[in-house]
N, C-alpha and C positions, 0 to 999 in steps of 0.2 A: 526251156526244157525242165521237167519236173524230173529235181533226185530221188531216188530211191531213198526211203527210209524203214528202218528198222522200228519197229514200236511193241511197245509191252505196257500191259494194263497191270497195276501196280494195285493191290488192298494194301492198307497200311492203317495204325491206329497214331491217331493225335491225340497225345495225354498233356494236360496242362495239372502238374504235380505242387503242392505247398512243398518250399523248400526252405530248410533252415541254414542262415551261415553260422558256422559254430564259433567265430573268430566274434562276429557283431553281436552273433546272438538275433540277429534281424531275419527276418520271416517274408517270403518272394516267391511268385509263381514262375515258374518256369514250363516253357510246352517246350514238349521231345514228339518224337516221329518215329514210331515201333513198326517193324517189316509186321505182316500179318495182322490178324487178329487177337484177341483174347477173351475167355469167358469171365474172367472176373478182376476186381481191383488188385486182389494181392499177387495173381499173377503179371501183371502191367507193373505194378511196382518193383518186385524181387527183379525182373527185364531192367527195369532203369535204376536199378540200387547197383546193379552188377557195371552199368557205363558211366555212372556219377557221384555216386558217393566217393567221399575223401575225407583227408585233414579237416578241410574247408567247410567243405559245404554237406547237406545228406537229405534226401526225400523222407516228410514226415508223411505224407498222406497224398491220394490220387482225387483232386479236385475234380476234373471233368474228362471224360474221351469219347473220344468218334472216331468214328470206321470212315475212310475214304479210299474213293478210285481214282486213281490217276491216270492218265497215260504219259507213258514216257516214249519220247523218241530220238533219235539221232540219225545221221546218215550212215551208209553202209558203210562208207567210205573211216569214218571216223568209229562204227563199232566193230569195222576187223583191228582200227590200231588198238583199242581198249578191250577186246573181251578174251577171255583166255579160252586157249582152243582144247576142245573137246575132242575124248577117241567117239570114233564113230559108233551112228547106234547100230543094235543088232537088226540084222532085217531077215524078217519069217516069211515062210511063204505057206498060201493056201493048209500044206499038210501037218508045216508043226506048227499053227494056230489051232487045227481041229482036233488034237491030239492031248 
């Protein structure tokens, strides 16, 4: 018997960023995984300056990225334990669409 599953096609961007440790002084790429897309490098960076930079370590430059689709899926069963529950949408009819 086939379960039921729930699935969602995902865009998302893969940035692979040069990253400085400030403690070694040593220079390392690091790839992050950004919801959505972006038009340009310094928007994808200022995205991952705001979840990685620290003390430690800090993104000096955005080496390479790509757009990717995914699908993602789970069963029903295990996306009513995990997703949090929405009030219902509004439903129109016929007259106040035309209106």
């Amino acid at each position: 018997m086939a379960r039921n599953m729930v699935t969602r096609t995902i865009i998302s961007t893969q940035v692979t960023a040069l990253c400085l440790n400030l403690i070694t002084a040593e220079p390392f790429n690091e790839t992050f995984t950004l919801a959505g897309t972006y038009k340009d490098n310094a928007k994808m960076k200022k995205a991952i300056e705001k979840m990685y930079n620290n003390d430690e370590h800090i993104i000096a430059q955005i080496v390479h990225s790509e757009v990717v689709n995914t699908l993602y899926g789970m069963t029903e069963q295990k996306f009513m334990e995990n997703a949090e529950i929405l009030p219902p949408r509004k439903q129109y009819n016929n007259s106040e669409a035309e209106a």
